[in-house]
KOLTI-326646 format. One line per 4 residues: number of its first residue (from 0); for each residue x, y, z of C-alpha. Coordinates in steps of 0.1 Angstrom, whole numbers. Example, Ala and Ser with C-alpha at 12.3 -4.5 7.8 and 13.67 -1.06 7.14 Angstrom:
0 = 123 -45 78  137 -11 71
This chain:
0 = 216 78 154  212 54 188  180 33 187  164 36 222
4 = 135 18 220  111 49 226  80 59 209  76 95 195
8 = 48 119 207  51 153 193  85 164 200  92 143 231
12 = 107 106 232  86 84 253  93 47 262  57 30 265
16 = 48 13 300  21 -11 284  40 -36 280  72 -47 260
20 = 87 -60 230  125 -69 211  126 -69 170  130 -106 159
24 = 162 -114 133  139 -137 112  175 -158 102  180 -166 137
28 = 148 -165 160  166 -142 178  157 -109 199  174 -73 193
32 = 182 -53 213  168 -28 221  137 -38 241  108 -12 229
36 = 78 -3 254  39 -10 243  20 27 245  -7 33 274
40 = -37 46 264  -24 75 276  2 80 254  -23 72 224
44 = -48 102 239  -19 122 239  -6 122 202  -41 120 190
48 = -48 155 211  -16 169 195  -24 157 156  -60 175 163
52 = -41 208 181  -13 210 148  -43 203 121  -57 235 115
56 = -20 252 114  -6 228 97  -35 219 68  -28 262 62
60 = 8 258 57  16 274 19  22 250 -6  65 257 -6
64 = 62 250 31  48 218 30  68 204 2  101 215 14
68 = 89 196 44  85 165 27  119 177 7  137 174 39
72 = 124 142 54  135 124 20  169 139 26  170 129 62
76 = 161 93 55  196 92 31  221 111 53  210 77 79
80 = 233 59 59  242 24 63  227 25 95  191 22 87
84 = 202 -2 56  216 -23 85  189 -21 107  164 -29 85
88 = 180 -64 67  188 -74 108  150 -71 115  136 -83 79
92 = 159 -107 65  156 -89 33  188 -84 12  209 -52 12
96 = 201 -41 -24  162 -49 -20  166 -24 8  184 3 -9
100 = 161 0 -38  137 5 -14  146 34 2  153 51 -29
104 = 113 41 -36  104 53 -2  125 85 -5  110 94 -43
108 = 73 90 -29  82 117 -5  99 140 -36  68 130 -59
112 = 42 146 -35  62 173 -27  62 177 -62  22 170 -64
116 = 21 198 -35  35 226 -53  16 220 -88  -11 226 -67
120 = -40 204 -88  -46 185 -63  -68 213 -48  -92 212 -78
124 = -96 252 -77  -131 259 -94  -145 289 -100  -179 292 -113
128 = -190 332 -119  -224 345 -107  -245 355 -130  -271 380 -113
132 = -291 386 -147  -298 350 -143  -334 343 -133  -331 326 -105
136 = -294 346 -102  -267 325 -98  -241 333 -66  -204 334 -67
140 = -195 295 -57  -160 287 -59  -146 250 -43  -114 241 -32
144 = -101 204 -18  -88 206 16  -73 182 41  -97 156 62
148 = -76 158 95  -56 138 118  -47 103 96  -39 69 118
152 = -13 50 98  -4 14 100  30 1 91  32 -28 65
156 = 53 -56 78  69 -67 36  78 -30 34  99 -17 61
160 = 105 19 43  81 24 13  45 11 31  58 20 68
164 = 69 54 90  73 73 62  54 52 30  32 64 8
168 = 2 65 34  25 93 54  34 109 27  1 115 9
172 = -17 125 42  13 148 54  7 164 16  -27 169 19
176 = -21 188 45  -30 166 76  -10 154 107  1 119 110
180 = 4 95 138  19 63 128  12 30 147  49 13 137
184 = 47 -23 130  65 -49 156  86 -66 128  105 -39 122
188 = 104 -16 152  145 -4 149  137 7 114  104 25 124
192 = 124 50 153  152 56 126  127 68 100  104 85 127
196 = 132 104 141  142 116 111  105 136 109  102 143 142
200 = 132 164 136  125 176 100  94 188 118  112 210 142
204 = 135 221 115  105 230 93  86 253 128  53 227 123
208 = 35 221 154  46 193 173  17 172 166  23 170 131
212 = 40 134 135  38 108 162  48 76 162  36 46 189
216 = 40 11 192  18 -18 207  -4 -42 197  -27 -39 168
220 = -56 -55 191  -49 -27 215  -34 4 204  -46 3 167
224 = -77 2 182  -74 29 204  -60 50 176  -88 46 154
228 = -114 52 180  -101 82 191  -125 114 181  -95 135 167
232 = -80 109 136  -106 115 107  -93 83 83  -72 56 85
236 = -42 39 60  -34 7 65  -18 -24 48  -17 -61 61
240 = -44 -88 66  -78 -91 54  -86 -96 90  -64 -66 106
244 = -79 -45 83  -117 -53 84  -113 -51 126  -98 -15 119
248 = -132 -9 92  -154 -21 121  -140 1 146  -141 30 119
252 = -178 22 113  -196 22 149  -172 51 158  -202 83 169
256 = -183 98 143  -178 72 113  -142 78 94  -127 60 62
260 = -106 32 65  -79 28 35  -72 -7 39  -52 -24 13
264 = -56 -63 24  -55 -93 2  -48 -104 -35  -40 -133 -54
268 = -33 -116 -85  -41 -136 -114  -21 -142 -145  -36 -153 -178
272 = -14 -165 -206  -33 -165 -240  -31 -190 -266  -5 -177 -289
276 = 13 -163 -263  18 -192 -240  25 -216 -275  55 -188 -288
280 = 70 -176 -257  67 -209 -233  104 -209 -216  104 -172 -216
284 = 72 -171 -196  78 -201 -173  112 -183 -163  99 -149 -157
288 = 68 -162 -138  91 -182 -111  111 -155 -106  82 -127 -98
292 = 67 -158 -79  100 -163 -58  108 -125 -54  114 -114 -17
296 = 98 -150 -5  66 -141 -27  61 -112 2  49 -86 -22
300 = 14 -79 -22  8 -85 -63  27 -116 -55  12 -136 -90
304 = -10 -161 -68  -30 -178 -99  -18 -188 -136  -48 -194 -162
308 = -48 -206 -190  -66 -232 -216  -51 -267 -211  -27 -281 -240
312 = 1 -287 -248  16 -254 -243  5 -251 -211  17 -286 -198
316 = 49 -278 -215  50 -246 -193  44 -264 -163  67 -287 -165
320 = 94 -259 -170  79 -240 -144  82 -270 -118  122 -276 -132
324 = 126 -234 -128  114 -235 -91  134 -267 -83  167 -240 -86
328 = 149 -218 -64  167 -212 -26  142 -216 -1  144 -179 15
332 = 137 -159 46  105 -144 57  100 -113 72  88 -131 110
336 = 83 -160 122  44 -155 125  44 -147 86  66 -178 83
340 = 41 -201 102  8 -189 84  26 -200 49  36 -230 61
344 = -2 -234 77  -16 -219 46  6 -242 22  -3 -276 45
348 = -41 -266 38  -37 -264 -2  -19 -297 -1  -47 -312 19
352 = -70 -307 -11  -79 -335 -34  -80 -325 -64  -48 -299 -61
356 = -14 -317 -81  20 -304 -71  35 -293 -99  72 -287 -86
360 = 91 -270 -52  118 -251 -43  147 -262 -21  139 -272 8
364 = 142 -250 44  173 -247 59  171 -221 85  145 -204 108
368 = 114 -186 91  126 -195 55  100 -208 29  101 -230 6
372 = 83 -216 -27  53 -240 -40  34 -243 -77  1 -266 -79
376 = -18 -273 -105  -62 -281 -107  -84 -277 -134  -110 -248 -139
380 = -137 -265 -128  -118 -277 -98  -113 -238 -91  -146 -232 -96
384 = -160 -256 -72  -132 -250 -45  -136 -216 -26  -106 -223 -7
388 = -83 -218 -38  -90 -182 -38  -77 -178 -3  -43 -158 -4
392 = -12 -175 9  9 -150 18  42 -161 1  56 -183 -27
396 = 27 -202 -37  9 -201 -67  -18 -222 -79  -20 -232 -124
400 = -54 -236 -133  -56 -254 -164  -89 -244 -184  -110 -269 -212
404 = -117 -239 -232  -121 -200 -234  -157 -202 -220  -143 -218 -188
408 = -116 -190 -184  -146 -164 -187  -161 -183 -155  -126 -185 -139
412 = -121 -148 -147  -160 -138 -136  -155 -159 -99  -130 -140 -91
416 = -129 -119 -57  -113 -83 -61  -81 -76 -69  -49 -55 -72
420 = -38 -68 -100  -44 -85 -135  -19 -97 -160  -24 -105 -196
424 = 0 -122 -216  -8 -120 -250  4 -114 -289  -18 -98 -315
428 = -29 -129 -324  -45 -130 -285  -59 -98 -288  -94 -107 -299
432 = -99 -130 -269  -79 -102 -248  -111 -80 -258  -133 -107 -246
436 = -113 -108 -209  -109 -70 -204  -143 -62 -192  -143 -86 -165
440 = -109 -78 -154  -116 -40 -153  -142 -45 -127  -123 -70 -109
444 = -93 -52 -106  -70 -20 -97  -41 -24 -121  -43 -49 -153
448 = -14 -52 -173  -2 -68 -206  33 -92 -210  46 -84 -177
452 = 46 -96 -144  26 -76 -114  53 -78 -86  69 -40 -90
456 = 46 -8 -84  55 22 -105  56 56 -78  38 74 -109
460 = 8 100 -118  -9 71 -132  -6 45 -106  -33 26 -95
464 = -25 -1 -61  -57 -3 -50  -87 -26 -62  -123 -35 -51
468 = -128 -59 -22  -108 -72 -7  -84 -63 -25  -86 -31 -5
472 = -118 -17 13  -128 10 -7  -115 7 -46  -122 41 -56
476 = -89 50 -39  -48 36 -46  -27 37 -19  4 42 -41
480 = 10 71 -68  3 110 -70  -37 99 -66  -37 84 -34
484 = -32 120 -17  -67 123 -27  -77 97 0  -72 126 26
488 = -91 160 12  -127 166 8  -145 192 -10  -156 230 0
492 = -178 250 -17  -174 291 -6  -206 305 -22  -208 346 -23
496 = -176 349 0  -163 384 1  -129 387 -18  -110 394 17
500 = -117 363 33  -112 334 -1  -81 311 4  -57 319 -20
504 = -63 291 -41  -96 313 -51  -84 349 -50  -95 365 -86
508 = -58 373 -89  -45 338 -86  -16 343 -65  -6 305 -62
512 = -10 307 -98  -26 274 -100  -44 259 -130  -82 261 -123
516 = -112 251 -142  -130 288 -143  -165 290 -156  -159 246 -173
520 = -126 259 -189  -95 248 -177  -75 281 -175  -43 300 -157
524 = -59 332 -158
C-alpha cells in the first residue's frame, strides 16, 4: 500500500492545502518522504458534515454488523505486513518487536469490542413492567444505552497503533455505534494513512456510510480546534499533554452546545515499597524498577515517575543498586525531537533544585533525540515542600523519596495529584500498613496494583486506564478495556411505547437475545 501523503474524508483521498509537513526519523533528524498537506477548514467542515450524515445509519447497524466491521479492520491492519511495521519504527524509533507487540495489542482491542458488541451488555436493556393496579399506575418504561454521536479522536504520539487511527478511543466509539473522525498525530503521519486506509476500505467493504471514518491532519492549535468546535462531534478522546488536553476541555466547554472531553493527560505514577518488602526482595526490586523506568525511553504513560518508601537501610541499599542498574542502561531514542527537548528541559529543571541528589544515570546520548534515563533522590518533607516534584517528565526520570516514618508516607501519599496508577509492593508482613495506604490511593488513582510494576496495560473487562485529575479529565471513565465504550452512549428511557415501534433490544420477545435486568432481576427471558 503507497503512502501519499493525503488525508481521508469519507471515501475520498484529499491532500490538505493548509499548509505542510514530512514525518521526522527521530535517529536522524531527518524528513520522510512523503510530504503530507495540513487540512483547511474546509476539509474539517466536511468530515464533520459526513460523521453527522452516517450517525443515525450507522449507530442502527445490528450488532453482527458492527462487529464484523471491527473484525475486518483488525484483519486489515495484519495483511499490511511488514510494511506498516516498517513505517512505524522509521517514524518512532521504536524497536521492531515493541511494534509487533503493539499491533497485536491494537489489533485485539478491535476483536475485544467486537466481542463486547455482540454480547450486547453494553446496552443495559431494562425493562421495568407497568403496573396499572398501582395507585398512582405505573407505565411501561424500558431504557436502552445508545450511541452519543460523531467522536473527535486525537492520536497519541508513544503509541503509534494502540492509542492512534485505530486505538482504543476508535474502537470503543466505532462500537458504540458512533462515527469517527481522527485528527492523526504529526509524529507518525505514514503510520496514521496505513491504518486509516485500512478502515476507509473495511468501511466500503462493510456498505457503512462514508462518513463513518475520516481521518485529517494539521496542527492541534488549528485543526483540533476546529474539530472539536464543530456542532456535529458530540465528545472527544484524546491522549497527550496536560496542556493539549485542557485547551481541547476549554473549547468543549464554551462550545453553544458543551460536549465531554476524554482526555487522558499526565501521571507520575507512584511506587511504594513497604518495609518488609523493600528489606527481602531489595535487588529484585531495584532491577525490575530500572527496567519499567527505562522501557521505550520511559514514554509510556504509567511510566513509575516516584519511589516511596521509609528511609533505612534497605532503601539506601536499593538505591545504590538502582543507580549501578541504570548506569547499564543505553541511552535511547525518543519518539520526536520536541518530546526529546522537553525531557531534556524538564530533566535540566529537576537538577536545578536544591535539595534533589542524583542518585545514578544512564549512558550518556549518542545520537539525535535519544535520552539519557535519570533517578534522584529528596526526602519526604523535601517533596512535600517542593510542588515542582510532582510535575511529570515525560521520559526516564524518576524521583526516590525517602520518608522518616509511615506518618510521613501518609502525607506523601495524601499530596498527591491524581493518577493512573499506584503500585504497592508489599509481603504479608506489609499488609497492615498496605491497609493504612489503600484508602488514599483508591481516591487518588485509576489502577493500584500489588508487586508489579505499572508500565503494561491489560486490554481486559476489568481494565481501568483512567484516573481523577489530571490524570485524565473526567475519572469516572478509562480509556482502555471493554468499559471505556461506555464513554460514548447515554441513556433512553421509552415509557408506554407501543410494541411496533421498541428497538429490538426491548422487544418482549428478545430477539437479540440479550441479558436484561427485567422487573430488578437479571434474566434471558
Amino acid at each position: 500500500m503507497q503512502i501519499t501523503g493525503k488525508m481521508l474524508i469519507g471515501k475520498n483521498s484529499v491532500f490538505g492545502l493548509a499548509g505542510n509537513i514530512n514525518a521526522i526519523d527521530p535517529s536522524t533528524n531527518q524528513q520522510i518522504e512523503p510530504v503530507f498537506g495540513f487540512a483547511t477548514a474546509d476539509d474539517v467542515q466536511q468530515a464533520c458534515d459526513l460523521a453527522g450524515q452516517a450517525f443515525d445509519t450507522y449507530r442502527e447497524t445490528s450488532l453482527e454488523q458492527r462487529a464484523s466491521f471491527l473484525e475486518t479492520i483488525a484483519t486489515g491492519i495484519m495483511d499490511l505486513g511488514p510494511v506498516l511495521i516498517e513505517r512505524a519504527a522509521q517514524e518512532t524509533g521504536l524497536p521492531v518487536a515493541r511494534l509487533e507487540g503493539e499491533r497485536g495489542r491494537t489489533v485485539n482491542q478491535l476483536r475485544l469490542f467486537a466481542k463486547v458488541v455482540r454480547d450486547g451488555y453494553f446496552l443495559d436493556a431494562t425493562i421495568d413492567s407497568a403496573l396499572p393496579e398501582r395507585a398512582p399506575p405505573r407505565p411501561d418504561l424500558r431504557l436502552r444505552k445508545i450511541a452519543l454521536g460523531p467522536v473527535a479522536v486525537f492520536g497519541a504520539s508513544n503509541f503509534p497503533l494502540a492509542f492512534s487511527v485505530a486505538g482504543g478511543d476508535t474502537a470503543s466509539a466505532l462500537a458504540a455505534g458512533c462515527p469517527v473522525v481522527v485528527k492523526a498525530h504529526n509524529a507518525h503521519l505514514g503510520t496514521a494513512e496505513l491504518v486509516g486506509r485500512v478502515i476507509q476500505k473495511a468501511v466500503a467493504d462493510c456498505g457503512l456510510p462514508e462518513g463513518v471514518f475520516s481521518m485529517l491532519v494539521g496542527a492541534g492549535s488549528q485543526v483540533g480546534q476546529q474539530l472539536v468546535g464543530h456542532p456535529a462531534i458530540k465528545a472527544v478522546g484524546f491522549t497527550g499533554s496536560r496542556s493539549g488536553g485542557l485547551a481541547l476541555v476549554r473549547t468543549a466547554s464554551q462550545r453553544k452546545e458543551p460536549i465531554p472531553v476524554y482526555a487522558e493527560m499526565s501521571s507520575i505514577n507512584p511506587v511504594f515499597l513497604l518495609d518488609d518488602a523493600l528489606k527481602t526482595q531489595t535487588a529484585q526490586l531495584a532491577q525490575n524498577f530500572v527496567d519499567s523506568l527505562t522501557l521505550g525511553a520511559g514514554q509510556f504513560c504509567t511510566n513509575p515517575g516516584l519511589v516511596i518508601a521509609i528511609d533505612s537501610d534497605a532503601a539506601r541499599s536499593f538505591l545504590e543498586l538502582a543507580g549501578q542498574a541504570l548506569e547499564k542502561k543505553q541511552a535511547s531514542t525518543m519518539l520526536t525531537p520536541g518530546i526529546h527537548q522537553a525531557y531534556v528541559k524538564g530533566s535540566s529543571h529537576l537538577a536545578e533544585i536544591a535539595d534533589l541528589t542524583l542518585v545514578g544515570k544512564g549512558q550518556p546520548a549518542e545520537s539525535p533525540c535519544a535520552a539519557q534515563a535519570v533517578l534522584s533522590v529528596c526526602s519526604g518533607s523535601t517533596f512535600l515542600t517542593t510542588a515542582a516534584l510532582q510535575e511529570e517528565v515525560f521520559g526516564p526520570s524518576s524521583i526516590a523519596i525517602l520518608c522518616k516514618d509511615f506518618n510521613e508516607v501518609l502525607q506523601v501519599s495524601e499530596s498527591l495529584e491524581g493518577q493512573l496508577t499506584a503500585t504497592v509492593h508489599a509481603t504479608a508482613a506489609d499488609h497492615d500498613l498496605a491497609k493504612k495506604l489503600l484508602p488514599g490511593l483508591e481516591r487518588k488513582a485509576g489502577r493500584i496494583l500489588f508487586n508489579g510494576f505499572p508500565t503494561g496495560v491489560e486490554v481486559a473487562h476489568a481494565m481501568v486506564h483512567g484516573g481523577p485529575f489530571p490524570a485524565t479529565s473526567d475519572s469516572r471513565s478509562t480509556s482502555v478495556g471493554a468499559k471505556a465504550i461506555d464513554r460514548f452512549l447515554r441513556p433512553v428511557c421509552y415509557q408506554a411505547i407501543p410494541a411496533d415501534l421498541l428497538p429490538a433490544a426491548l422487544q418482549d420477545n428478545n430477539p437479540l437475545q440479550l441479558a436484561r435486568l427485567i422487573d430488578g432481576k437479571l434474566t434471558l427471558a
